[in-house]
C-alpha positions, 0 to 999 in steps of 0.5 A, spaced: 500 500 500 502 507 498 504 511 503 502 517 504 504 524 507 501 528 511 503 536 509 503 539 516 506 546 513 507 550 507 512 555 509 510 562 506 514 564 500 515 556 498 515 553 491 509 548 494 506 555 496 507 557 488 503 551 486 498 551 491 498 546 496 496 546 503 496 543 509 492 537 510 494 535 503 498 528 501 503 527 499 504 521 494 510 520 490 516 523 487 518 522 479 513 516 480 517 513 486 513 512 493 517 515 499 518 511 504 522 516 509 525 523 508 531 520 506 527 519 500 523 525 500 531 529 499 533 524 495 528 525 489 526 532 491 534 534 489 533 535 481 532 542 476 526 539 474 521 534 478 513 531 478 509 531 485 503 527 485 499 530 491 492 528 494 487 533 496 482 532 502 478 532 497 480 525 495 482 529 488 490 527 486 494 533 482 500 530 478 504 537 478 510 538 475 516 542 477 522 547 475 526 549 481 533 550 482 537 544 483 537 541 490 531 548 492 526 545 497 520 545 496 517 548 502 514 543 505 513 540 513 511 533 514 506 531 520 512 525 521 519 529 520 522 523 519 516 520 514 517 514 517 515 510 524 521 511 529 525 504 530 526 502 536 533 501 540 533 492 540 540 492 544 540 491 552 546 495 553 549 493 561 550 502 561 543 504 558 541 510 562 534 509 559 533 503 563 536 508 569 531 512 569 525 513 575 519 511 573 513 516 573 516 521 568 514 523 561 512 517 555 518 520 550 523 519 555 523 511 554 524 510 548 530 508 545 531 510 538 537 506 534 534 509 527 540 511 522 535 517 520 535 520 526 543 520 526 544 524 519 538 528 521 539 530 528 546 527 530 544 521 535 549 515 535 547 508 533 549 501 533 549 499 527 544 492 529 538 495 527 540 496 519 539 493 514 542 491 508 537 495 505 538 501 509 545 500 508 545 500 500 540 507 501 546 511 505 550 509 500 545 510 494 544 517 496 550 518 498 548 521 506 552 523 511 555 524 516 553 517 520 554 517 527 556 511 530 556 508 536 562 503 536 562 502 544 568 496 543 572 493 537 572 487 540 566 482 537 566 479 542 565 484 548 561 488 543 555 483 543 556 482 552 556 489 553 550 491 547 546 485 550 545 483 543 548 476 539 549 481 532 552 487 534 558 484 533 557 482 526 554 488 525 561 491 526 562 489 518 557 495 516 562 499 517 567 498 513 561 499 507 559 505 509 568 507 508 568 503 502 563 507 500 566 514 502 561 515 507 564 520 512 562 518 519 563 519 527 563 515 533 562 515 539 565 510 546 562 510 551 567 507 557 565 503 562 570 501 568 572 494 567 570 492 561 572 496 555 577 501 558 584 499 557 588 494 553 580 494 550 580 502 549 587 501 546 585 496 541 578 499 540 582 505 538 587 503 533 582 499 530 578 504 529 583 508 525 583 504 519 576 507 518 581 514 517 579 520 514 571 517 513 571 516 519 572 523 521 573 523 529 571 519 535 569 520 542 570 517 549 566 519 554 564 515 561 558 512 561 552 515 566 550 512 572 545 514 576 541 512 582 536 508 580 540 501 578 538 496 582 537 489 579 543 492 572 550 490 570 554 492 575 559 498 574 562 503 577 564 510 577 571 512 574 576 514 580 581 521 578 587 517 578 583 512 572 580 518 569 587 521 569 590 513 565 584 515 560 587 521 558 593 519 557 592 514 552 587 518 549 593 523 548 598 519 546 594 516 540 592 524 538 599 525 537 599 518 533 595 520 529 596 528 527 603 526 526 600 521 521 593 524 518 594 531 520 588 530 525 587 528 532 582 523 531 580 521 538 578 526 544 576 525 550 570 528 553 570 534 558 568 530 564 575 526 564 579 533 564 574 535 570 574 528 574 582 528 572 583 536 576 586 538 569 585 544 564 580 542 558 585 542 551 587 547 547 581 549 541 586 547 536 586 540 538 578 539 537 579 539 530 574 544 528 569 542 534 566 535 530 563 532 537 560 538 541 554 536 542 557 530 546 560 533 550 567 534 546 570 541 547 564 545 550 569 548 556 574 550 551 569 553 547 566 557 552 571 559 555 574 562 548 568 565 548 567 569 553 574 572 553 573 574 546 566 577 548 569 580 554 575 583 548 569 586 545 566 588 551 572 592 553 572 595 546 565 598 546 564 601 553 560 595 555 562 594 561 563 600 564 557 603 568 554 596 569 552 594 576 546 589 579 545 583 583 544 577 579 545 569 580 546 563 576 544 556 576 549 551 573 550 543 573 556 541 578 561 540 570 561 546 568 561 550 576 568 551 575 569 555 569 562 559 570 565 561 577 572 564 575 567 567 568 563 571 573 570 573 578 572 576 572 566 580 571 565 582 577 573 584 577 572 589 571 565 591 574 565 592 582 559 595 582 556 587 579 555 582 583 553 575 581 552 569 585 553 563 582 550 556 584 552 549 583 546 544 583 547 537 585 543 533 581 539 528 587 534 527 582 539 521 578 544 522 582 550 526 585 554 522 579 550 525 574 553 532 574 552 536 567 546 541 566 542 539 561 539 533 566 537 538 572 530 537 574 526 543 577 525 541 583 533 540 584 534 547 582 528 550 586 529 545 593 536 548 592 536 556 591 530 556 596 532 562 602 539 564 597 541 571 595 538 571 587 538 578 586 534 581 580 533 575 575 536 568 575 540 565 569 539 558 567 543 554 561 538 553 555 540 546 556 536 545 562 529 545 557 526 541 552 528 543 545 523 548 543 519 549 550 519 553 557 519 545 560 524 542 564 525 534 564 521 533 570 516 538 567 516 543 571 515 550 567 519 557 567 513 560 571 513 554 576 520 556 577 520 564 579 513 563 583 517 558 586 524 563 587 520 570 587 525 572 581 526 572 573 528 567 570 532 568 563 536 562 559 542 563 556 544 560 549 551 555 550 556 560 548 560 565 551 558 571 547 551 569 550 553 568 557 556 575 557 550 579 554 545 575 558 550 577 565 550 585 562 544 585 559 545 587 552 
């Protein structure tokens, strides 16, 4: 049976505009060809001169031809943005943490995605065990990249125990496809205490560098654990002597492999260099920052940020005059850099004072020490009684994407009842931070 796509939005000014389409209507097929997902959609939509066979509510069908620039879009939204059901995770991972959250929270925050269309879309990370040959032959076909991939291990063997799943080893052979077909790709290890740091790590490391230069880059991160464990494979959290082993090697091998290849390849994620009590990297070892949202170089760029705001800041006068009392909320990681952030603000301004707060995450646990998995009720239980001043900054991240909800859905205005104060988020960079501190 023919699928069909229903249109959610027309963007104003579009092609799809031009030729009179609305929402409601459905889409039907490309040059002739079903659309079996979005991969197909941009696929075919990508030459000077198409046919669109649209169906009204009407049950009416128009066959319409199209002229258009090459690779021009045109203008449509889909109810389903991925046109297609989402796949679902089939591994058991001993480190997931979505088998680590409480129970009670909201629907969407169990499901585990491993769908290779997210990765290209959104930048999620799969194993590999949900592909199929034909979706293999699709990337390659439609030439899709970057693939991000979770590699975990390079041992088969390991692989299969620590992704629970008797395939995810053999499922390591669709990597050298997709590099036999020039697909550029991303990978991920996420290291677990005894099982694959080490003697694994390195071998994982070297293995993966065969995969050079399409597979552009690898992360390692250590797993997540929060309280909520019982009855799951036994891991512990990694000590600061280990995460200092963990650098090392990482380090050892980047110097490998820019000697080699002019990149650095593999990056350990900030958590290390704090678990480790060292400075995070310079920029120019992150290579272009090609893992950000993993959590690889957030710090450095940060921090680099902010001292070219302040530059600029001092240039244009910005900083004289400014004076208030103001607060900031942020995860226990980051605690440190926005602290010595704000002494320096506070330096150049004396009249500007600006506490800072870290918040412990009690809800999963003290463990878990990034931003983006702060609750409400943490962050209000927390500043309740403390000296917040005119307004609070709180990280972008501590919000679901698009919406004033944080993850235990407590809202924006549930938070300054709670405070008695305003509330304003701050966007990732420096430059933000420092115009939300002065604001400009």
């Amino acid at each position: 049976m023919q699928k069909a796509h229903i249109i959610k939005k027309v963007l104003p000014g579009s092609i799809a505009e031009e030729l009179e389409l609305e929402a409601g209507d459905k889409l039907l097929a490309v040059c002739g060809e079903p659309i079996e997902d979005i991969f197909d959609y941009q696929y075919l939509t990508q030459d000077s001169y198409i046919e669109v066979l649209i169906e009204k509510p009407s049950g009416e069908q128009w066959l319409l031809e199209v002229d258009k620039d090459p690779d021009e879009d045109l203008g449509i939204e889909f109810e389903n943005g991925l046109m297609d059901e989402y796949r679902h995770c089939r591994n058991q991972c001993v480190f997931c943490f979505i088998d680590q959250m409480p129970p009670g929270m909201r629907k969407t925050l169990y499901f585990k995605d491993d769908d290779s269309r997210l990765s290209f879309l959104q930048g999620n990370y799969v194993t590999l065990t949900n592909m199929s040959d034909h979706d293999i032959d699709r990337i390659c076909r439609y030439r899709l990249s970057p693939i991000n991939i979770s590699f975990h291990t390079m041992n088969p063997k390991l692989r299969c125990k620590m992704l629970n799943n008797r395939f995810a080893g053999e499922a390591l052979k669709k990597v050298d496809t997709l590099n036999e077909a020039g697909i550029h790709m991303n990978g991920q290890i996420v290291l677990c205490k005894g099982l694959n740091d080490g003697e694994e790590l390195e071998y994982s490391i070297r293995e993966l560098m065969r995969y050079l230069p399409n597979l552009e880059s690898v992360s390692v991160v250590p797993v997540g654990l929060t309280k909520y464990r019982e009855g799951l494979y036994p891991l512990e959290p990694f000590t600061a002597p280990e995460a200092a082993e963990v650098i090392d090697l990482i380090e050892k091998y980047q110097r490998e492999c820019f000697a080699r290849f002019g990149v650095h390849f593999v990056h350990a994620s900030d958590e290390w260099y704090i678990m480790a009590g060292r400075e995070v990297p310079e920029a120019e070892r992150y290579d272009g920052y090609l893992q950000l949202e993993n959590g690889v170089g957030m710090l450095r760029l940060l921090k680099d940020e902010f001292l070219e705001a302040m530059g600029q800041c001092r240039g244009n006068g910005a900083l004289q005059g400014r004076a208030g009392e103001l607060s900031i909320a942020t995860g226990l990681l980051a605690y440190p850099y926005i602290k010595k952030m704000t002494e320096e603000l506070e330096r150049e301004c004396p009249s500007l004072r600006i506490h800072v707060y870290p918040v412990k995450n009690r809800f999963f646990g003290e463990s878990i020490t990034v931003s983006g998995l702060l609750t409400g009720r943490d962050i209000i239980e927390q500043l309740q009684g403390k000296e917040l001043g005119e307004r609070l900054l709180l990280p972008e991240n501590v919000l679901r994407s698009g919406e004033d909800v944080l993850l235990d859905d407590l809202t924006l205005a549930d938070l300054e009842r709670a405070l008695q104060v305003r509330i304003i988020i701050v966007k990732s960079s420096g430059h933000d931070f420092v115009h939300a501190v002065l604001e400009q």
